[in-house]
C-alpha positions in Angstrom: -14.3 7.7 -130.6 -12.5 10.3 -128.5 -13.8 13.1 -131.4 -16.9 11.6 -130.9 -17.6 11.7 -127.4 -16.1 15.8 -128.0 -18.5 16.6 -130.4 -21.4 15.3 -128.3 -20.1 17.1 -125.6 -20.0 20.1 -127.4 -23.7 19.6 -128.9 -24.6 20.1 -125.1 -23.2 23.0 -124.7 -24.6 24.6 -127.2 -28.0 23.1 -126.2 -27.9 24.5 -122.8 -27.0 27.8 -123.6 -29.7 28.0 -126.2 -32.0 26.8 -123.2 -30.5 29.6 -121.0 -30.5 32.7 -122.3 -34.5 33.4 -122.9 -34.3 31.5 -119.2 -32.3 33.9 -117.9 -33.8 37.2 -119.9 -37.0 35.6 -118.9 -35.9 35.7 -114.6 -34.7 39.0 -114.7 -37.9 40.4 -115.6 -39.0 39.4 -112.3 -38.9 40.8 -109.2 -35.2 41.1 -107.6 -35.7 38.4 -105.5 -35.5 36.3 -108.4 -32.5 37.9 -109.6 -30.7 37.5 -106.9 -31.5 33.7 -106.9 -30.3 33.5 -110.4 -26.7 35.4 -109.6 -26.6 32.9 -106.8 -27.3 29.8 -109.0 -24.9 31.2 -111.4 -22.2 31.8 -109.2 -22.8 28.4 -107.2 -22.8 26.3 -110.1 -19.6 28.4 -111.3 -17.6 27.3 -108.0 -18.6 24.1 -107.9 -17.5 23.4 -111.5 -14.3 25.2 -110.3 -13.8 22.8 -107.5 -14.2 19.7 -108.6 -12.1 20.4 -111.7 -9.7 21.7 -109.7 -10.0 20.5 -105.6 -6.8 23.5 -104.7 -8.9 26.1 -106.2 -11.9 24.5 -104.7 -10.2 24.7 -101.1 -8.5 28.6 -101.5 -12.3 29.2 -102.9 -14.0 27.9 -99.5 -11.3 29.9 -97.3 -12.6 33.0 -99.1 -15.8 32.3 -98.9 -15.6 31.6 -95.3 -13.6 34.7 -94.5 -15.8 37.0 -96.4 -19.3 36.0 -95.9 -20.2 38.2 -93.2 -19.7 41.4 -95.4 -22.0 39.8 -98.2 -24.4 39.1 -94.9 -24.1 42.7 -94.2 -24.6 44.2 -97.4 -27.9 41.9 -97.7 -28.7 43.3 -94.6 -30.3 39.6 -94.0 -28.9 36.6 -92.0 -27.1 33.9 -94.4 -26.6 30.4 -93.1 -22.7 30.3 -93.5 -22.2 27.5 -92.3 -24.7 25.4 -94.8 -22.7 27.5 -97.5 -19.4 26.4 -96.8 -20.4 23.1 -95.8 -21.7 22.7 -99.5 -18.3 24.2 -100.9 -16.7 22.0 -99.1 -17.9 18.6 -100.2 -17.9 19.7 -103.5 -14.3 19.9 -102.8 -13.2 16.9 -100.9 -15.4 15.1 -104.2 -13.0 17.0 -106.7 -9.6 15.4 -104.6 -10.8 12.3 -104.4 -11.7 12.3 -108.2 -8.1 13.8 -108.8 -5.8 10.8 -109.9 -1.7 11.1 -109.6 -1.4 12.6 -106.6 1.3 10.5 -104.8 2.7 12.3 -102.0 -1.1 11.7 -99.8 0.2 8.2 -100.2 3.2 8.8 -98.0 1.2 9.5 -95.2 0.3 6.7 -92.7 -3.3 7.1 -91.8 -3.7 3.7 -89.9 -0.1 4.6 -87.6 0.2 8.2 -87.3 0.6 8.9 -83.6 -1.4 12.5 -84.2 -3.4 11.5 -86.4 -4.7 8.6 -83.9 -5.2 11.4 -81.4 -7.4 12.7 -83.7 -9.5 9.2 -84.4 -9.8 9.0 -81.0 -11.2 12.1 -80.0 -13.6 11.5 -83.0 -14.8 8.6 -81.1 -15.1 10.6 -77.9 -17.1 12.9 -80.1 -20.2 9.9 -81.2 -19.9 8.4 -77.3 -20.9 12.5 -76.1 -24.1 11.5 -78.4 -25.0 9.3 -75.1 -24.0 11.6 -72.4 -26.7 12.2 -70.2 -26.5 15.3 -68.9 -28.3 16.7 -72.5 -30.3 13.4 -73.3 -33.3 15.7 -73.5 -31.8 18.0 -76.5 -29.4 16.6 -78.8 -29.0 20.2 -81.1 -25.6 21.0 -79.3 -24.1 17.5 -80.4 -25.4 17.7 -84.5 -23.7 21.5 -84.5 -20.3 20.0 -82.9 -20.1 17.3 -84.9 -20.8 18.9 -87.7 -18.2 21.6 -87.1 -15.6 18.7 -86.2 -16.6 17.1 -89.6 -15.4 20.4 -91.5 -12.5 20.7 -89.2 -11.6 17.6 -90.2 -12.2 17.7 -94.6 -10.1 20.9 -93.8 -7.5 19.1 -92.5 -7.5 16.5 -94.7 -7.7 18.7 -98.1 -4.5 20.7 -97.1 -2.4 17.4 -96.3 -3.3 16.2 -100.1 -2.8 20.3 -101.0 0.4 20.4 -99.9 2.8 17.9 -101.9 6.5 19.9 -101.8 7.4 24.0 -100.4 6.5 25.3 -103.9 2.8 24.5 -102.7 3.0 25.4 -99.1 4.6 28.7 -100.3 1.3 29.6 -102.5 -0.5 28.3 -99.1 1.5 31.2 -97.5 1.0 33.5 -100.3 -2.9 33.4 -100.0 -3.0 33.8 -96.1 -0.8 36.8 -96.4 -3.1 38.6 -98.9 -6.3 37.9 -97.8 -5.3 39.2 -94.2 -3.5 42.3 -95.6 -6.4 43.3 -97.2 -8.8 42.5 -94.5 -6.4 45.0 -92.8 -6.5 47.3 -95.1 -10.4 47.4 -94.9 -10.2 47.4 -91.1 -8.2 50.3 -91.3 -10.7 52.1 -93.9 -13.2 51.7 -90.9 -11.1 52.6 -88.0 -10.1 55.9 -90.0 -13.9 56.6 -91.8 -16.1 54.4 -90.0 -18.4 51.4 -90.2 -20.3 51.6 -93.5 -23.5 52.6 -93.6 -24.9 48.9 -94.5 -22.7 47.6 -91.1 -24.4 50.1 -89.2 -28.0 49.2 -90.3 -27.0 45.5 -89.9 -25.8 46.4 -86.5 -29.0 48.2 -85.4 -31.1 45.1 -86.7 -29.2 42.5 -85.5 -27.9 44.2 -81.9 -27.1 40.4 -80.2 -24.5 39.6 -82.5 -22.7 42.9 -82.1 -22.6 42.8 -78.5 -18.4 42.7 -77.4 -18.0 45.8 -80.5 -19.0 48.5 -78.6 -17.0 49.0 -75.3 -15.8 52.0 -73.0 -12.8 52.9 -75.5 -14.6 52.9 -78.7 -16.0 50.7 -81.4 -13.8 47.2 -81.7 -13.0 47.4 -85.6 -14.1 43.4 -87.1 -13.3 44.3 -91.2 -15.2 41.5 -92.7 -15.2 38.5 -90.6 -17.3 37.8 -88.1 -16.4 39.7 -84.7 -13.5 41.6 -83.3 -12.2 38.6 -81.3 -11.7 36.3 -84.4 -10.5 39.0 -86.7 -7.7 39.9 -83.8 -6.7 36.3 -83.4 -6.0 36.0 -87.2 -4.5 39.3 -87.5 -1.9 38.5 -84.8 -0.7 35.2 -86.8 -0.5 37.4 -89.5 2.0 39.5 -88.4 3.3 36.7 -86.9 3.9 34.9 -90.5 5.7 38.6 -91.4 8.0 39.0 -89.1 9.0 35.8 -89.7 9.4 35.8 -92.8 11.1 39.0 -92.7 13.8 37.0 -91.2 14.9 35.4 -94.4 17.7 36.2 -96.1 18.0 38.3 -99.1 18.1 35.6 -101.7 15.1 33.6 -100.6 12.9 36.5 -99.8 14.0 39.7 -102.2 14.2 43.7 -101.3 11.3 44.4 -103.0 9.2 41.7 -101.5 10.3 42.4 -97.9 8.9 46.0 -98.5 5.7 44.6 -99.2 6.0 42.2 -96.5 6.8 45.3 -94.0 3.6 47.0 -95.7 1.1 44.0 -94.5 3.1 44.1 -91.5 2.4 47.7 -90.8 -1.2 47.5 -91.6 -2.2 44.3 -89.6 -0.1 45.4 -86.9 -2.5 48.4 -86.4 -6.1 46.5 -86.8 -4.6 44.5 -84.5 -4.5 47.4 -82.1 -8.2 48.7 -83.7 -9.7 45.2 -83.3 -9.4 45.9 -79.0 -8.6 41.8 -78.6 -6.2 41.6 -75.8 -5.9 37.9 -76.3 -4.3 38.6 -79.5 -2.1 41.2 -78.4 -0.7 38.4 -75.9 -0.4 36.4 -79.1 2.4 38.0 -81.2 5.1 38.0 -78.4 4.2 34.6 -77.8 4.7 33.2 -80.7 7.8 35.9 -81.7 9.7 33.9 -78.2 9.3 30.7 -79.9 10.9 31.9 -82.7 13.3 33.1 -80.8 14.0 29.9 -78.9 14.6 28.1 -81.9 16.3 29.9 -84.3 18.5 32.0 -81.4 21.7 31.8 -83.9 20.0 33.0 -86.7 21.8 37.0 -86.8 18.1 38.2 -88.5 15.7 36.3 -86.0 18.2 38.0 -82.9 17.7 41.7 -85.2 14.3 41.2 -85.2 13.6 40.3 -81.3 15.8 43.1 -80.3 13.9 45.8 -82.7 10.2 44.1 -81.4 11.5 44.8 -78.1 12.1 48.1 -78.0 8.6 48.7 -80.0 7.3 46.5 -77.3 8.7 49.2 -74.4 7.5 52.2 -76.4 4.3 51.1 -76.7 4.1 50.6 -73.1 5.4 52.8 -71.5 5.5 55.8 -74.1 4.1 59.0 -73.6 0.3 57.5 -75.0 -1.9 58.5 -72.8 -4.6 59.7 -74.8 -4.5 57.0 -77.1 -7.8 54.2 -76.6 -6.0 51.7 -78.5 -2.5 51.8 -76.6 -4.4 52.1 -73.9 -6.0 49.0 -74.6 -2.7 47.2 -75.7 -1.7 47.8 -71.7 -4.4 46.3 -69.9 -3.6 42.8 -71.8 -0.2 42.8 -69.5 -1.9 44.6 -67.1 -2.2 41.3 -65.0 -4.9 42.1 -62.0 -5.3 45.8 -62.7 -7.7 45.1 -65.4 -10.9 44.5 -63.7 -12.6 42.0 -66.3 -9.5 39.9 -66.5 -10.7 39.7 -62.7 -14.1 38.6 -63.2 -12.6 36.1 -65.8 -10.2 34.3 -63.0 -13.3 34.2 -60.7 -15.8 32.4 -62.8 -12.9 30.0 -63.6 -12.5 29.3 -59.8 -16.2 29.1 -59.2 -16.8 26.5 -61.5 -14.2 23.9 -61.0 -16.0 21.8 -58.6 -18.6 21.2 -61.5 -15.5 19.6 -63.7 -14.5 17.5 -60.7 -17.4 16.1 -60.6 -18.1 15.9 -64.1 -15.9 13.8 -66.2 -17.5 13.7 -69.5 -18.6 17.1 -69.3 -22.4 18.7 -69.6 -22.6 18.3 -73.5 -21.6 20.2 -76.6 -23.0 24.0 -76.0 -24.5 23.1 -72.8 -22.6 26.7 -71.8 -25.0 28.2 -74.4 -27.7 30.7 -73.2 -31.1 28.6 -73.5 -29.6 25.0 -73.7 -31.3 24.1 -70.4 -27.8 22.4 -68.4 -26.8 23.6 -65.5 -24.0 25.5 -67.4 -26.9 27.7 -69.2 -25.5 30.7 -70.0 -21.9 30.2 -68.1 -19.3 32.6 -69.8 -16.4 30.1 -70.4 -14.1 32.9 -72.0 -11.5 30.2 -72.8 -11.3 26.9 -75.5 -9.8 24.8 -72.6 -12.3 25.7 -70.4 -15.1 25.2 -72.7 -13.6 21.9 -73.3 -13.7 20.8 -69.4 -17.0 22.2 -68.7 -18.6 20.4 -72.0 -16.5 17.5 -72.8 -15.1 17.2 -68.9 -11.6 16.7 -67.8 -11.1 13.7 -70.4 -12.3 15.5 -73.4 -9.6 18.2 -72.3 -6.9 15.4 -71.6 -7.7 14.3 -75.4 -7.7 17.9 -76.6 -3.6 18.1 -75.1 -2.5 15.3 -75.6 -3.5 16.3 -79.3 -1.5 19.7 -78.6 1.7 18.4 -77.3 1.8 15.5 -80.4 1.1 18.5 -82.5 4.0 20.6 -81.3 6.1 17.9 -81.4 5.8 17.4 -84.7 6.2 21.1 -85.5 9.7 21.0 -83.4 10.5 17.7 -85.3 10.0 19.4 -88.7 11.6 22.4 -88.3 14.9 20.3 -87.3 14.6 18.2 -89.7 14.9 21.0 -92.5 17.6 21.0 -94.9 17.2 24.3 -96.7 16.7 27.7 -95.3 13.0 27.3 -97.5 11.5 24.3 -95.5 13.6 26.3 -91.8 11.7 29.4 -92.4 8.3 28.0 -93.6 8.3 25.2 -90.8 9.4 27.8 -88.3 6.6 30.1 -89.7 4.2 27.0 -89.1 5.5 26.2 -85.5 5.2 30.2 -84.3 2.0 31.0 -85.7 0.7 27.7 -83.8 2.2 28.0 -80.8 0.5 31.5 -80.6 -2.7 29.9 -81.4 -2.3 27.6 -78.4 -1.8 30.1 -76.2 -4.7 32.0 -77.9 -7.0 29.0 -76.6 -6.8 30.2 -73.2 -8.2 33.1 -73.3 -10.5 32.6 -76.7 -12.2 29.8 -78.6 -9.9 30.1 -81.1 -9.7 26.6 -82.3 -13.6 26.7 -82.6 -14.6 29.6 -84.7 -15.0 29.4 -88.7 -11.8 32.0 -89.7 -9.1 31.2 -87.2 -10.3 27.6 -87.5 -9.3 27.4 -91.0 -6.0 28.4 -90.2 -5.1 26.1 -86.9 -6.6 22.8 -88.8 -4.6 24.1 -91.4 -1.4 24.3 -89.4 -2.6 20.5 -87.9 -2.4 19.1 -91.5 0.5 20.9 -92.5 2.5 19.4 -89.6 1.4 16.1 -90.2 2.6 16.0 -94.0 5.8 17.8 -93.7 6.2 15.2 -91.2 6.6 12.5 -94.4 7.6 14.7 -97.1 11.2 15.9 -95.0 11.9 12.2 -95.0 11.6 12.3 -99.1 15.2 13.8 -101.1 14.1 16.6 -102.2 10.7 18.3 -101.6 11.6 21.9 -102.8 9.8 20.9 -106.4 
């Protein structure tokens, strides 16, 4: 039966094929347009074989996708609706891990008790009562887009707690973030040095709205290929984050020769850090560097390493870099009230607190939005918390850290809970690179944007797993 049902199978395939090739010789004598459409359907059907064969491919393929998008939007030179794309990905996904059989360690994972996990259910319900809230009864587009985004956020979350079943897994989790963002730095460096390619300078010219923050008194903000300068400095700075880290190790879980390279992706996302012009992010690395520091004070390598960022810190600072745009940049993020649009930033946040007081459910999802028609039309929130309180009000922002703190708590748990120097290091790496991204939220929507999304739902799931797997023997294998 079983040689059977391969032979039949097999009969197919060689049917298709037969029925594609004058198909496809037939399409590309067409114009491009239907070229294109066939690459597309080729390469579409391609992934989402891949993923549902194989839902950890399908998840590392939809992190790519979502990372580099905007350069395939640019070389187009045509808008593409990413978030329909990776939307579609993702389903095709979540389907492949729930048709995946013998996966046992999701089992271990109380979905009806969890404490964070509830925090999450409950601000999901917050999320379908804000469908009611009356302040946007007239225009429900802003709820559909949150939602939606909250629905990704969540698969996200969810396909990395099934992802993750022992270290060995979380270390290839590690592995991909650290590539992809070295050589996003490496490109970003290729345009600070050369400049923007000629397609991202057409794309820039036709789509000038987009592009708005890149262009300020110092220079051009470098973006690689993500999305804007903001976003691509947030992730940068929990990359370096994850390297110096790391870096930490000893000799015999992280070798000589893979420190260099480590020290390499270091070096080169420490500098499109400083291209990308995002002061948040330069706030970011210290931040999370002092929780590592908190932590792990005994550690001999994680004392080495604060001491030798310190004194980089003071050169940088106060250096003899006068000429330099991006130092000079750097400063102004601790700076404090010298920097004039930090200023402007601390006055729209006083101006508008009487409108939180008084609104406790908020004005609606992207009621801040130029054109949404709310009283908060066009209001530059310039923070994720203060986003939060003007859309969702004060008690969507009391959900939001409650969420935080059970988060963090976790993260502390987990990293004490560690046996080997493995699950220290890779828990600590989860609990810095987090606690920078909190901090982050203040001052950017980090939490809410596609790239640096990824990562902190990431981060969210991680936690929650490692959570039931340091409870387990042995979770090395």
């Amino acid at each position: 039966m079983e040689i059977a049902k391969k032979n039949i199978f097999n009969i197919f395939i060689i049917i298709g094929w037969v029925l594609l090739i004058p198909a496809i010789a037939y399409i590309s004598a067409q114009e491009i347009k239907y070229i294109a459409l066939l690459i597309g359907l080729v390469i579409g059907t391609t992934v989402a074989a891949i993923s549902i064969l194989n839902y950890r491919a399908g998840y590392f393929i939809s992190c790519t996708v979502a990372l580099t998008v905007r350069l395939l939007e640019r070389m187009s030179g045509t808008e593409i609706p990413v978030g329909v794309l990776i939307d579609a990905i993702l389903l095709i996904t979540l389907l492949g891990s729930l048709l995946k059989a013998g996966d046992d360690s999701i089992k271990k994972v109380d979905f009806l008790r969890d404490p964070v996990l509830i925090t999450f259910y409950i601000y999901g319900g917050y999320v379908l009562l804000q469908f009611f809230n009356p302040a946007f009864v007239f225009d429900r587009h802003g709820w559909t887009t949150f939602a939606r985004v909250f629905v990704r956020n969540m698969i996200f979350m969810y396909l990395v707690m099934k992802m993750i079943r022992n270290m060995n897994d979380l270390k290839v989790f590690l592995k991909f973030w650290i590539i992809i963002l070295t050589i996003a730095a490496f490109y970003a460096c290729i345009q600070q040095w050369f400049g923007l390619m000629p397609f991202e300078k057409a794309y820039i010219a036709k789509y000038p709205e987009k592009f708005k923050t890149v262009i300020i008194l110092t220079g051009i903000r470098i973006f690689s290929f993500v999305s804007d300068p903001a976003v691509f400095g947030v992730i940068m700075a929990c990359g370096c984050i994850i390297n110096i880290v790391l870096l930490t190790s000893s000799s015999k879980m992280i070798s000589a020769s893979k420190k260099v390279f480590l020290l390499i992706s270091l070096a080169l996302q420490f500098m499109a850090l400083g291209f990308s012009g995002t002061r948040t992010a330069y706030i970011m690395v210290p931040m999370g560097l002092i929780m590592m520091l908190f932590v792990n004070l005994r550690n001999r390598n994680t004392v080495i390493g604060a001491l030798v960022f310190v004194f980089a810190f003071l050169v940088l600072m106060f250096g003899p870099f006068h000429g330099n745009s991006t130092v000079i940049r750097m400063r102004t993020a601790f700076s404090g009230s010298e920097d004039a649009s930090l200023n402007v930033r601390e006055v729209n946040r006083h101006r508008i607190q009487p409108y939180i007081y008084s609104h406790p459910i908020g004005g609606g999802f992207l009621s801040c939005e130029p054109g949404s028609g709310s009283e908060l039309d066009g209001f530059p929130p310039d923070s994720g918390y203060l986003r939060t309180a003007l859309e969702q009000g004060w008690i969507g922002l009391l959900l939001i850290m409650v969420n935080i703190y059970m988060v963090m708590q976790y993260m502390v748990a987990n990293y004490f809970a560690s046996r080997t120097e493995m699950e220290k290091q890779f828990t600590l790496v989860i609990l810095c690179v987090m606690f920078a991204l909190v901090v982050s939220i203040y001052a950017q929507e980090s939490s809410g944007l596609i790239e640096s999304a990824l990562l902190y739902y990431a981060l969210n799931g991680i936690s929650i797993k490692l959570k039931y797997l340091l409870s387990s023997p042995n979770i090395t294998t």
